[in-house]
N, C-alpha and C positions, 0 to 999 in steps of 0.2 A: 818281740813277743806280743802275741794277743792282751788286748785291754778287756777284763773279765768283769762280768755284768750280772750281779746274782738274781736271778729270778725265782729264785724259790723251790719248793713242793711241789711236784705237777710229774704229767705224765707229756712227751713229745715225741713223735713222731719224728725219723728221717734216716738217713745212709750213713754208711760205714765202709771203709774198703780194707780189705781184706789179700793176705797173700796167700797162695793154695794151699787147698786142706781148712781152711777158714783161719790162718794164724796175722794175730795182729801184727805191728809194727814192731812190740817190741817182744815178739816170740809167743806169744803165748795161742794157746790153742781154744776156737771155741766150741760149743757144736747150737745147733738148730732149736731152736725155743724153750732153750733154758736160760733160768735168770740169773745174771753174775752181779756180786754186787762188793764193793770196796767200804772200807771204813774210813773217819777222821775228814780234813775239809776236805770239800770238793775243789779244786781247782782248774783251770785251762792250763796247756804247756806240754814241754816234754819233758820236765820237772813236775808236774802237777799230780792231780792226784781224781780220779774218776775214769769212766768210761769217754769218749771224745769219738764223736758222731756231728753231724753235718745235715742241713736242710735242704739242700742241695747236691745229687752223687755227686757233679761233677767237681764239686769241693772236696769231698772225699780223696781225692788224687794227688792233696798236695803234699804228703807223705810218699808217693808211690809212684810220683814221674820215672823211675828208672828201673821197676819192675815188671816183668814178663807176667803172667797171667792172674793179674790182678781182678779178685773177685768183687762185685759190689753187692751189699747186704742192706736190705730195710729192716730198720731196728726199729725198738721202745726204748726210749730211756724214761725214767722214772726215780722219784724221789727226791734229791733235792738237786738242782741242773744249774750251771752258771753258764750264760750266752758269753761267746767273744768275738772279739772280732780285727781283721787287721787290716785298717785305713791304707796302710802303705803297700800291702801282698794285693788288695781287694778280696778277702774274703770276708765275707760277712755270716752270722750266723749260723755259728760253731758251738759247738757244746759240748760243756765234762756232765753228765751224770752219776749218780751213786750208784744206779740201779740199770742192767742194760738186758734185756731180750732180743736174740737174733732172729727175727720175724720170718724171714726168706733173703732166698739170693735170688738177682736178678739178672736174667736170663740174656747173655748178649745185643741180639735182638731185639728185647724190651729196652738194655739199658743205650743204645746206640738213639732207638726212636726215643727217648725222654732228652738224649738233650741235644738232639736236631730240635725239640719240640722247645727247651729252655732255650736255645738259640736264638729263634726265630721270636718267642718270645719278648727275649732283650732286646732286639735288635730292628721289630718290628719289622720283619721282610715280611712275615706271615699274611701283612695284607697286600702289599705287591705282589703277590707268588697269588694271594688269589685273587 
């Protein structure tokens, strides 16, 4: 499991992934900029307890490698957020919130070119290619 990192009150930006119709992982149904929010501690996990969004979409998928049209969403989360992370998966910079707004989905096309772009990025081709 993730090693959970409390950072506080705050508002953060990042992705969420989603299976159609906007339903999370474990069933439940969202819609488009409205704000959801959980009570008692926040924690990371599939025991835990919050909203769990991601800095990065392409993190967002490590729930949903073996779903068909899996939607990606730019969120808010907000209130009080715990970062995690898992040295041994490599994910890094994962987060449960109290508070979550579905900001937008993002549109194949955009979300194809963001991580050709996080790619090249990492990996530093971006300046050989140019």
């Amino acid at each position: 499991d993730a090693l959970p990192i409390w950072i506080g009150n705050m508002e953060k930006k990042g992705y969420k992934a989603f299976k159609k119709g906007l339903v999370n992982h474990f069933g439940k149904e969202f819609e488009l900029n409205k704000e959801y929010s959980v009570s008692g501690e926040i924690k990371f996990g599939n025991s835990g307890n919050g909203y769990h969004f991601a800095e990065r979409p392409e993190d967002t998928l490590r729930y949903f490698l073996n779903e068909d049209d899996v939607i990606i969403a730019e969120v808010t989360g907000r209130g009080k957020i715990v970062e995690s992370y898992d040295d041994y998966n490599g994910y890094y910079d994962l987060y449960s919130a109290e508070k979550i707004t579905i900001d937008r989905i993002i549109e194949r096309k955009e979300l194809i070119l963001m991580f050709l772009e996080n790619f090249l990025k990492k990996y530093k081709f971006q300046r050989i290619i140019t």
